[in-house]
C-alpha positions in Angstrom: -26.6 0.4 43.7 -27.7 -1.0 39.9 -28.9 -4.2 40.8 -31.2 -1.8 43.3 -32.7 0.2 40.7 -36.7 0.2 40.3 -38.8 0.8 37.2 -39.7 4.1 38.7 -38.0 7.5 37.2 -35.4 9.5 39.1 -32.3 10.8 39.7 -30.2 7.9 39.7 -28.4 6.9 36.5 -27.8 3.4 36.1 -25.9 2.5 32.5 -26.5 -0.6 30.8 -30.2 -0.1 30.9 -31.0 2.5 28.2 -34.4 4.1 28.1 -36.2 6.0 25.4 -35.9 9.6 26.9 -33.2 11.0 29.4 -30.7 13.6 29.0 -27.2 11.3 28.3 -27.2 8.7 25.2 -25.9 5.5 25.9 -26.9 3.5 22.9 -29.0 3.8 19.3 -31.1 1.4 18.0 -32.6 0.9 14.3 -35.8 2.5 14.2 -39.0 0.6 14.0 -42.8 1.4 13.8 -44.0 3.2 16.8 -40.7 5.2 17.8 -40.4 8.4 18.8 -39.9 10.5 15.8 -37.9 13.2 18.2 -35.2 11.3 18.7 -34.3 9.9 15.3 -30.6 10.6 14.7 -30.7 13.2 11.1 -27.0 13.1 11.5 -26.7 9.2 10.7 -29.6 9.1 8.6 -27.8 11.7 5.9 -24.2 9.9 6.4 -25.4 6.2 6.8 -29.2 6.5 4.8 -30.4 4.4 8.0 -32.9 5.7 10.4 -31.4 5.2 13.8 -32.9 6.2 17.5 -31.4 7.6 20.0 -31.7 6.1 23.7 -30.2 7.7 26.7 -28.8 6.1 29.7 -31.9 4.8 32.1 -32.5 7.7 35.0 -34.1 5.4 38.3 -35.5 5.3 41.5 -34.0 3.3 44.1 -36.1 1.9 47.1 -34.4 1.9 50.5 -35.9 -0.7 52.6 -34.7 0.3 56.2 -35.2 -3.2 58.0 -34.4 -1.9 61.9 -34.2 -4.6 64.6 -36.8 -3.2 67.2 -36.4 -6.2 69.7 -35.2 -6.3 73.2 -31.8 -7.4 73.1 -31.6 -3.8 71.4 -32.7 -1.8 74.4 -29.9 -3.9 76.4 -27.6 -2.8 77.9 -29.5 0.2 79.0 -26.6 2.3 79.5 -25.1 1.9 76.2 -28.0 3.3 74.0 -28.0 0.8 71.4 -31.5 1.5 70.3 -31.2 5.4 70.4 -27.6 4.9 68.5 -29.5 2.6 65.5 -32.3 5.1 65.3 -29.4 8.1 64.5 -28.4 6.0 62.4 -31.2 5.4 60.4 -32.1 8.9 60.5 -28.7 9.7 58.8 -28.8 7.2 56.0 -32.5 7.7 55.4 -31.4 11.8 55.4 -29.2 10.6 52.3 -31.5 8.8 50.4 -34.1 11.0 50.1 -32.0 14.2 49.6 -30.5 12.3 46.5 -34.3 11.5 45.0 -34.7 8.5 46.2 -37.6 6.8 48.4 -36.9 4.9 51.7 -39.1 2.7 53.3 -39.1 2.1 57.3 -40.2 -1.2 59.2 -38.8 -2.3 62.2 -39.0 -5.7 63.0 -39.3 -7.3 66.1 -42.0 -6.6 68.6 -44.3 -4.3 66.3 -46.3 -6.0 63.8 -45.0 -6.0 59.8 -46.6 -3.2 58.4 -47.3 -5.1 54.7 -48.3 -1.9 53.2 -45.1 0.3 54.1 -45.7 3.5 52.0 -42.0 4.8 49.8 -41.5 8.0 51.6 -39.9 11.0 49.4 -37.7 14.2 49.5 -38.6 16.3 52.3 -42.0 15.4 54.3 -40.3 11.8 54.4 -37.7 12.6 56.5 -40.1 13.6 59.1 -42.5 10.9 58.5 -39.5 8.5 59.3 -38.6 10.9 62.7 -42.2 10.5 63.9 -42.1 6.7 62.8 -38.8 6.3 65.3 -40.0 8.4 67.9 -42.9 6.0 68.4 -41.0 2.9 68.0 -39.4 0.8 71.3 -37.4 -2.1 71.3 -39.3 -5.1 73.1 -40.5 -8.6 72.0 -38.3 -11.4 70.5 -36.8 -11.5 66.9 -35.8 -14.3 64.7 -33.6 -11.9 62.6 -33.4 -14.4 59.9 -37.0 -15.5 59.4 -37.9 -11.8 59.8 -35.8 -10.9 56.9 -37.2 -13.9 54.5 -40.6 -12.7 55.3 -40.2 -9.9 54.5 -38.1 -10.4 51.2 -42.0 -12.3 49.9 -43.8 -9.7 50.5 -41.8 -7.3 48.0 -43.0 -7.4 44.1 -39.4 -4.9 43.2 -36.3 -5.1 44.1 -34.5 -2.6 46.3 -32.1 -1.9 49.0 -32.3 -3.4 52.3 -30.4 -1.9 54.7 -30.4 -3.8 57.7 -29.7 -2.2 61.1 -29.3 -4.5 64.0 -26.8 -6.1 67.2 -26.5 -8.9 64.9 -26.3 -11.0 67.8 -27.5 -14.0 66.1 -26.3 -17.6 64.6 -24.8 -16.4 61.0 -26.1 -19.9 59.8 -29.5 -18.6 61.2 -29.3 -15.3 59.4 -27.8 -16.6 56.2 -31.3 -17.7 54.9 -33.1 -14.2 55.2 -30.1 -12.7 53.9 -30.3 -15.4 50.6 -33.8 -14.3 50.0 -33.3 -10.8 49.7 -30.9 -11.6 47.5 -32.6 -13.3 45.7 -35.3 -10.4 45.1 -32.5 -8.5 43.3 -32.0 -6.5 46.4 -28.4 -5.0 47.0 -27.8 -6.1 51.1 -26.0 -3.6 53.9 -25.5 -4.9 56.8 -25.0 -2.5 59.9 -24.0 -3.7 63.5 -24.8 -1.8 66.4 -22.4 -2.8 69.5 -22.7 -1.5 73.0 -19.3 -0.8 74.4 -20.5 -3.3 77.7 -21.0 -5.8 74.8 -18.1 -5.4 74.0 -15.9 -5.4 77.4 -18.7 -6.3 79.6 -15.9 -6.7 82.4 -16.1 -3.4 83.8 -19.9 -3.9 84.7 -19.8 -6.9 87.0 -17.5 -9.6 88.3 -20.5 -11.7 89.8 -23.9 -11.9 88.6 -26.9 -13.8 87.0 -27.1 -13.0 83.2 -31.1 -13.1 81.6 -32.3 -13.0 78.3 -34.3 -10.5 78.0 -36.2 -12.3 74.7 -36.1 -15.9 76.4 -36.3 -15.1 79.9 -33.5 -17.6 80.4 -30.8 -17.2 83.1 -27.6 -17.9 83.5 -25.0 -17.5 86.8 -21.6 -16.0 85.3 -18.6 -15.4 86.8 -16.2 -13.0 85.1 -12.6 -14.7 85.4 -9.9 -13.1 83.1 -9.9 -16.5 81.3 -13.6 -16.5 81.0 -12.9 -12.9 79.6 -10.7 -13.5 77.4 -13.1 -16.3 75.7 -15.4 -13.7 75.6 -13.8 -11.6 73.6 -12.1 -14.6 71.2 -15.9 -15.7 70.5 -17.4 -12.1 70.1 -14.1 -11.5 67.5 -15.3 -14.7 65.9 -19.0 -14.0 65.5 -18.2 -10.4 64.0 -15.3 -12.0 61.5 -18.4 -14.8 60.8 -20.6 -11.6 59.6 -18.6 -10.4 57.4 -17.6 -13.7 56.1 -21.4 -14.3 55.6 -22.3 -11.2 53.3 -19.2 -11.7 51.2 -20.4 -15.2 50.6 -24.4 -14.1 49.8 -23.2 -10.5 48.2 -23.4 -8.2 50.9 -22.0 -5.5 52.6 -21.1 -5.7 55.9 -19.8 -2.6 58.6 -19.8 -2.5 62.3 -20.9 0.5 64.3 -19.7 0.8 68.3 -22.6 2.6 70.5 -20.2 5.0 71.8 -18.5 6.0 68.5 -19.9 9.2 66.6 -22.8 8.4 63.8 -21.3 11.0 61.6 -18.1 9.7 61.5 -19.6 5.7 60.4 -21.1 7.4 57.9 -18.8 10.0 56.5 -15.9 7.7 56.3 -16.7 3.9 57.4 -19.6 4.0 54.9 -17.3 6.1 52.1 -14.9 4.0 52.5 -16.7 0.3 51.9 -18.5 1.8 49.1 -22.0 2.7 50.7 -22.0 6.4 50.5 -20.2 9.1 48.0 -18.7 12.5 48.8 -20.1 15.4 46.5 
């Protein structure tokens, strides 16, 4: 992720930034006043009589900022684990970041306040800093995905990654203005679904009942007709082919993960494969 890349050292090499020390050249400059003598070029200065510097390809950090949806809709339904599925989740990708040098940084939004000073968590003691962190978090409150998302995108002074892990279950026009801002930041955007499988096919659950919103508290009498079934499922194909319309408009990436499909596979091969995560 270049456009990700901090002004902090690490492992990551991102060309097209050249620094004055590093390991790899990428570049050489004329040398001027104040220059590091060490990395003069003899070579060019006995073939060309110019005094040229070596610079080597930049070596940076990248900041992952895990953005986790921690309101009620993703504690519902209970059965499908949404919440616990997200939180593997996270624990995976946040795994993967640190063991390649860089830092992540956890905040859930939703019904926990916005922790403004978020420490960067590194190698080895973050990993367990971000277990304890979801061990202590529960999904309850209401979220406005989208506002959450633009908050949080002014309270960051360097750009990062945002990896955003949520149901999505929100208007894409509603979202699309969070998503803008991050942008905007110079963060790189992933954008992670979680679906239940009851979500998805909630016609095995009930064929009667009185739906509530666990954020509004509004009801809603339902009936579960094949035809009414079969909108369902036309509008819930819609919303997720909306999603993925939205972050290739704003610059995104976009990948859906079902609650009851493994979190190893999503990320060994869904994530490989749309670019998110590289095999050694």
């Amino acid at each position: 992720m270049r456009r990700a890349a901090g002004e902090r050292l690490g492992d990551r090499r991102v060309p097209g930034q050249p620094q004055p020390t590093g390991i790899e050249i990428e570049s050489y400059d004329r040398y001027t006043p104040g220059d590091d003598l060490r990395h003069l070029d003899w070579s060019a200065l006995a073939r060309l009589d110019t005094l040229l510097v070596r610079r080597f390809t930049a070596e940076r950090e990248v900041v992952f900022h895990v953005l986790l949806d921690a309101s009620a809709s993703m504690g519902v339904p209970v059965q499908d684990r949404k919440f616990a599925v997200a939180c593997e989740l996270v624990m995976a990708l946040a795994y993967v970041a640190l063991e390649a040098g860089d830092a992540v940084v956890l905040a859930p939004l939703g019904g926990h306040p916005a922790r403004r000073g978020a420490r960067a968590l590194r190698r080895a003691p973050g990993v367990r800093a971000v277990a304890e962190h979801l061990a202590a978090t529960t999904p309850r409150g209401a979220l406005d995905l989208g506002q959450a998302l633009a908050g949080y995108a002014r309270r960051q002074r360097r750009p990062g990654a945002a990896i955003v892990v949520s149901d999505l279950l929100f208007e894409p026009a509603g979202l699309e203005p969070g998503i803008a801002a991050l942008r905007a930041r110079g963060f790189d955007v992933l954008l992670l679904q979680v679906l239940g499988a009851h979500e998805r096919d909630p016609g095995g659950e009930f064929a009667h009942a009185t739906l509530r919103d666990v954020e509004s508290g509004a009801t809603h009498p339902v009936t579960l007709t094949p035809a009414l079934l079969a909108r369902y499922r036309e509008l819930l194909d819609s919303h997720v082919a909306s999603l993925a319309a939205l972050a290739a408009r704003v610059g995104a990436t976009y990948a859906r993960l079902d609650s009851d499909a493994p979190v190893r596979t999503f990320v060994t091969e869904t994530l490989v494969r749309v670019g998110v995560v590289r095999r050694r």
